[in-house]
ZAMARGU-4260 file (C-alpha; in steps of 0.2 Angstrom, whole numbers, plus 5000, padded with zeros to 4 digits):
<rodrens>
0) 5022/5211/4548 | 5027/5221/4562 | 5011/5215/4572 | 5016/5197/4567 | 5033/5199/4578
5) 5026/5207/4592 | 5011/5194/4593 | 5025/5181/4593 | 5035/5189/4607 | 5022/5191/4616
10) 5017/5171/4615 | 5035/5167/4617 | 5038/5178/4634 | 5022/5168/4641 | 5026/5151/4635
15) 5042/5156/4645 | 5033/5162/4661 | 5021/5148/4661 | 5036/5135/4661 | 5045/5147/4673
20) 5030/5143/4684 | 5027/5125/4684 | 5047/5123/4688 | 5044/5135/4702 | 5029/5124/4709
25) 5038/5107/4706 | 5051/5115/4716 | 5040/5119/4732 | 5032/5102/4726 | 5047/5094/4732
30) 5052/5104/4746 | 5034/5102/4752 | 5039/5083/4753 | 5055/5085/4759 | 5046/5096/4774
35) 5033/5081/4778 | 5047/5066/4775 | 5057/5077/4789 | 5040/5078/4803 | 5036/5060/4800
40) 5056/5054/4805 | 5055/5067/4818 | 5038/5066/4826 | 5031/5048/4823 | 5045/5036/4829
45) 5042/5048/4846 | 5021/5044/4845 | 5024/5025/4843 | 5038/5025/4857 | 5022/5036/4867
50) 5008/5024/4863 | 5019/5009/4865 | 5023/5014/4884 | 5002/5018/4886 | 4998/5001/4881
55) 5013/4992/4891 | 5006/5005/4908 | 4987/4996/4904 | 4992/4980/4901 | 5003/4980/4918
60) 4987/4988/4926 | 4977/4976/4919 | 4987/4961/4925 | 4987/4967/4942 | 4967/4969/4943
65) 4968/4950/4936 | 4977/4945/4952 | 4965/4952/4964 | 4953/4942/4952 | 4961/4927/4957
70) 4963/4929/4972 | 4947/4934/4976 | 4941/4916/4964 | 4956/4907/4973 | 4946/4913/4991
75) 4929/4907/4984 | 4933/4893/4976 | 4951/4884/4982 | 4961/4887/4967 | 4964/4896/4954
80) 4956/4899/4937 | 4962/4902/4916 | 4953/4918/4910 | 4936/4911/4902 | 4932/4905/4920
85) 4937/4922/4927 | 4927/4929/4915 | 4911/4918/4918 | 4912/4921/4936 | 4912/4941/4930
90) 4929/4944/4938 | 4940/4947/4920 | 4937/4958/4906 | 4946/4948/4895 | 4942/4930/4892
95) 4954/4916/4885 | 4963/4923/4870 | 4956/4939/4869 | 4963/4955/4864 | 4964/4969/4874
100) 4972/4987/4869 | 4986/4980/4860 | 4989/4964/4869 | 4982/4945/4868 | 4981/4938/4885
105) 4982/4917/4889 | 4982/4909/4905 | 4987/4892/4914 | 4979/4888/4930 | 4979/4876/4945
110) 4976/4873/4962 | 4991/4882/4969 | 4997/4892/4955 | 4993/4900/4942 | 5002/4912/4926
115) 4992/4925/4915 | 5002/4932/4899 | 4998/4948/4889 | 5007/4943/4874 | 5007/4961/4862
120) 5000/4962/4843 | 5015/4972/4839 | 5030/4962/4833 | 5041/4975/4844 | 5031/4976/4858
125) 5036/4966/4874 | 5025/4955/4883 | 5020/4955/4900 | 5015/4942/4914 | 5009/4940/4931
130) 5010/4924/4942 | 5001/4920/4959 | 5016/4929/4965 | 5007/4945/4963 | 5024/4952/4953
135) 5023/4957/4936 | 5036/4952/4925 | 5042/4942/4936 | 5061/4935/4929 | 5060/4916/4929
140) 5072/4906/4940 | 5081/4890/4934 | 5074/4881/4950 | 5056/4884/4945 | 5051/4872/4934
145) 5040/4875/4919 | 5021/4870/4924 | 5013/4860/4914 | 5001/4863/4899 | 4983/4863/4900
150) 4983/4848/4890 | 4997/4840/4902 | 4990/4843/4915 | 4973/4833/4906 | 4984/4820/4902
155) 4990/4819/4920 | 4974/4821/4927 | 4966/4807/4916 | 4980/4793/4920 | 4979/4797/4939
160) 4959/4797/4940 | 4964/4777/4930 | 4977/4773/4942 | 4967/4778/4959 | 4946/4778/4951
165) 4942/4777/4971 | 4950/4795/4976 | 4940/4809/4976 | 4954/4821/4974 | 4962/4813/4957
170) 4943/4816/4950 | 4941/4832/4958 | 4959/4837/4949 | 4951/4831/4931 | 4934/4839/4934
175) 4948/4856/4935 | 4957/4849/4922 | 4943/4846/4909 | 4936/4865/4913 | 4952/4871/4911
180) 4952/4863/4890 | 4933/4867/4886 | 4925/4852/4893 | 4912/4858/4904 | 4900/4840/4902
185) 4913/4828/4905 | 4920/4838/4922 | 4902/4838/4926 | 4903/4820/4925 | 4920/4818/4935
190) 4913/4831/4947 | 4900/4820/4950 | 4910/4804/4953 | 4920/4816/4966 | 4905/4818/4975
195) 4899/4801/4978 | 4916/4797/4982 | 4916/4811/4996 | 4902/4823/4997 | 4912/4835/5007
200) 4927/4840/4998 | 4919/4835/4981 | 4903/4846/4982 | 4913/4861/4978 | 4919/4855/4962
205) 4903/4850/4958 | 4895/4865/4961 | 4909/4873/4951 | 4906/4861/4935 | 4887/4862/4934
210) 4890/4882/4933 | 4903/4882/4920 | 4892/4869/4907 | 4877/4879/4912 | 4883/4897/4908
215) 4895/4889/4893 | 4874/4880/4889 | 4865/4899/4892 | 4879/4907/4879 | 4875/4894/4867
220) 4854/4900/4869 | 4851/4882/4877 | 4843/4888/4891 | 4831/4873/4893 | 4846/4863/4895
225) 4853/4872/4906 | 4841/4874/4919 | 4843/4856/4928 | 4860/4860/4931 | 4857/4875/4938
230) 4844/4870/4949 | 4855/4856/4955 | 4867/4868/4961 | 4858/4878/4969 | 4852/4866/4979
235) 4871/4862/4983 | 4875/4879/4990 | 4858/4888/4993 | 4866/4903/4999 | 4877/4906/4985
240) 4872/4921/4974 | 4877/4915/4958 | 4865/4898/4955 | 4850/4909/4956 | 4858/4923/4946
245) 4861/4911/4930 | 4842/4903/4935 | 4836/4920/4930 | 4846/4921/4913 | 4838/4903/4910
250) 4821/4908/4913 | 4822/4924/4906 | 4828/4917/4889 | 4814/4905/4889 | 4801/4919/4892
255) 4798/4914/4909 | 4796/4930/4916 | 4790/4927/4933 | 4799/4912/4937 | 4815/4925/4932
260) 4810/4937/4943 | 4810/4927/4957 | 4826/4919/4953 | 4836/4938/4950 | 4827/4943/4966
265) 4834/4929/4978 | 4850/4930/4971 | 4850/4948/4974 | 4844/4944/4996 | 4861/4932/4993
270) 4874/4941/4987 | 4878/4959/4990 | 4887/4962/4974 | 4874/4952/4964 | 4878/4964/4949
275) 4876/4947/4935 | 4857/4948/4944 | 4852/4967/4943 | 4858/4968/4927 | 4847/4951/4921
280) 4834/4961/4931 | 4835/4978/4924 | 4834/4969/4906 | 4820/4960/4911 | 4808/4975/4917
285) 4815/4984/4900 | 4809/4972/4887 | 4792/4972/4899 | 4790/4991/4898 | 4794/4994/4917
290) 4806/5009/4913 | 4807/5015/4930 | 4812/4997/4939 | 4824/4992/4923 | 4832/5011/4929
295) 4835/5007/4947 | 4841/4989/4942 | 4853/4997/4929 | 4861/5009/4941 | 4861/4996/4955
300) 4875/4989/4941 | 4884/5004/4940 | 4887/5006/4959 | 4892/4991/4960 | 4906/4992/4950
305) 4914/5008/4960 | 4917/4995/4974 | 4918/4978/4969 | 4925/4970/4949 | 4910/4972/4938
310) 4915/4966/4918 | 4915/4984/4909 | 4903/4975/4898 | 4888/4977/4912 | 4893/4991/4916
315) 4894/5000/4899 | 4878/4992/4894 | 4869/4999/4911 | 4875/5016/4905 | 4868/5015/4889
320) 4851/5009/4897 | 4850/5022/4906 | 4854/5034/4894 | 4840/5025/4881 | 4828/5026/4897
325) 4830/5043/4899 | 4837/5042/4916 | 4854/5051/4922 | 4869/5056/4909 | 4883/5051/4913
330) 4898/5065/4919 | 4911/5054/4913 | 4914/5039/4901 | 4910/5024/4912 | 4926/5015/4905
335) 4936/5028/4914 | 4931/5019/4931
</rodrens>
């Protein structure tokens, strides 16, 4: 009987401890809680405020690299360009709509002005723009009027090329028009009519046009269709880098291996910072298994883009040839260029 009670004592005292304990660790269960409720009010608002600034400091920097973009296509060409046809001519990172670290960038473009907005991801994030004023976020004015749309600026274009069908200018103005809203074979066409109506100022735009549907062909693996075009504008500007440069993408694609070669290798004689042809180059000798002239290609990419805009894409991709080649290592993350 005796043993009965102690036995009993015993079981109560732990049924006591046992609850004793699971009310002691609910207790630091809940100050555990509190402790991480308190470092996420205290420390993440802080983080966001951090990588918000970071993005808005890249997107400013980026915008300011796509001004010198323009300026140098506005030099090359006489006006300026939207994004995709910065991106084509491998002066812009970023393309029409694309995002970017936090931001999706647009464009309008024309023959004297031009406005790229980086437009952020986050609902309380502020966008940025840059105009061919060079100044970033620039305030607007009441006495600037808005410029037009793309598809008013079409519209425009169309009705003017009607109203004067002899002018070369209304029909270089659609050919820019119809690039400007994805319509490479129709300003091909109006580039064309431009030309015949004055071969001087119309050549340009022609040479312009038959680029754009040509790269916008090669992207779409049409190579075989492409390669007229291209041919025809070499012709037009012989000593221009980047006909050639695209003729070797063309030829390459079709398996045309030695017509590329020659094409890559003229466009690198015309233009000093051929990097679109070195790198067509450097891919051609690799798939040949000509590791050591597919290196020198490669890294002829790479210096190029420590002095002159190269799209990170080429670069990162030379990179990681030469990596996969066995050729140098890189010190430092080429994106940090």
């Amino acid at each position: 009987m005796i043993g009965l009670l102690l036995l009993s004592t015993v079981v109560a005292a732990t049924g006591d401890a046992d609850a004793a304990g699971r009310a002691l660790r609910r207790r630091r269960a809940g100050w555990l809680v509190l402790l991480v409720a308190l470092f996420a009010a205290v420390a993440v608002p802080p983080y966001q405020q951090a990588r918000r600034e970071a993005q808005d400091r890249a997107a400013r920097r980026l915008l300011l690299r796509l001004h010198q973009a323009q300026l140098e296509f506005h030099r090359q060409h006489h006006r300026y360009a939207r994004l995709d046809q910065l991106q084509a001519a491998g002066l812009s990172p970023v393309g029409e709509g694309d995002r970017h670290q936090g931001f999706v960038y647009h464009s309008a473009a024309g023959t004297d002005t031009y406005t790229i907005t980086a437009r952020p991801l986050s609902p309380d994030g502020q966008p940025h723009t840059i105009d061919d004023s060079g100044l970033p976020d620039r305030p607007a004015t009441a006495k600037r009027r808005r410029p037009p749309t793309p598809q008013e600026r079409l519209a425009q274009a169309r009705a003017r090329a009607r109203e004067q069908p002899n002018s070369a200018p209304a029909w270089i103005a659609l050919a820019e028009a119809l690039e400007a809203q994805n319509h490479p074979a129709e300003a091909v066409e109006a580039a064309r009519r431009a030309a015949r109506l004055d071969r001087q100022a119309g050549v340009e735009a022609l040479y312009t046009a038959l680029l754009a549907r040509a790269d916008a062909l090669l992207r779409a693996r049409q190579a075989a269709a492409a390669l007229p075009l291209l041919k025809e504008a070499a012709a037009l500007r012989p000593k221009d880098a980047d006909a050639p440069a695209l003729l070797g993408d063309a030829y390459r694609l079709l398996g045309r291996d030695q017509e590329a070669l020659r094409a890559y290798r003229q466009a690198t004689k015309l233009g000093m910072t051929a990097a679109r042809a070195w790198l067509g180059l450097g891919r051609l000798h690799e798939a040949r298994g000509e590791r050591a002239e597919a290196g020198r290609c490669y890294l002829r990419v790479i210096n190029i883009g420590a002095d002159a805009f190269v799209p990170d894409a080429w670069v990162n991709e030379s990179w990681a040839a030469l990596q996969r080649l066995g050729g140098i290592q890189p010190k430092a993350s080429p994106t940090s260029r």
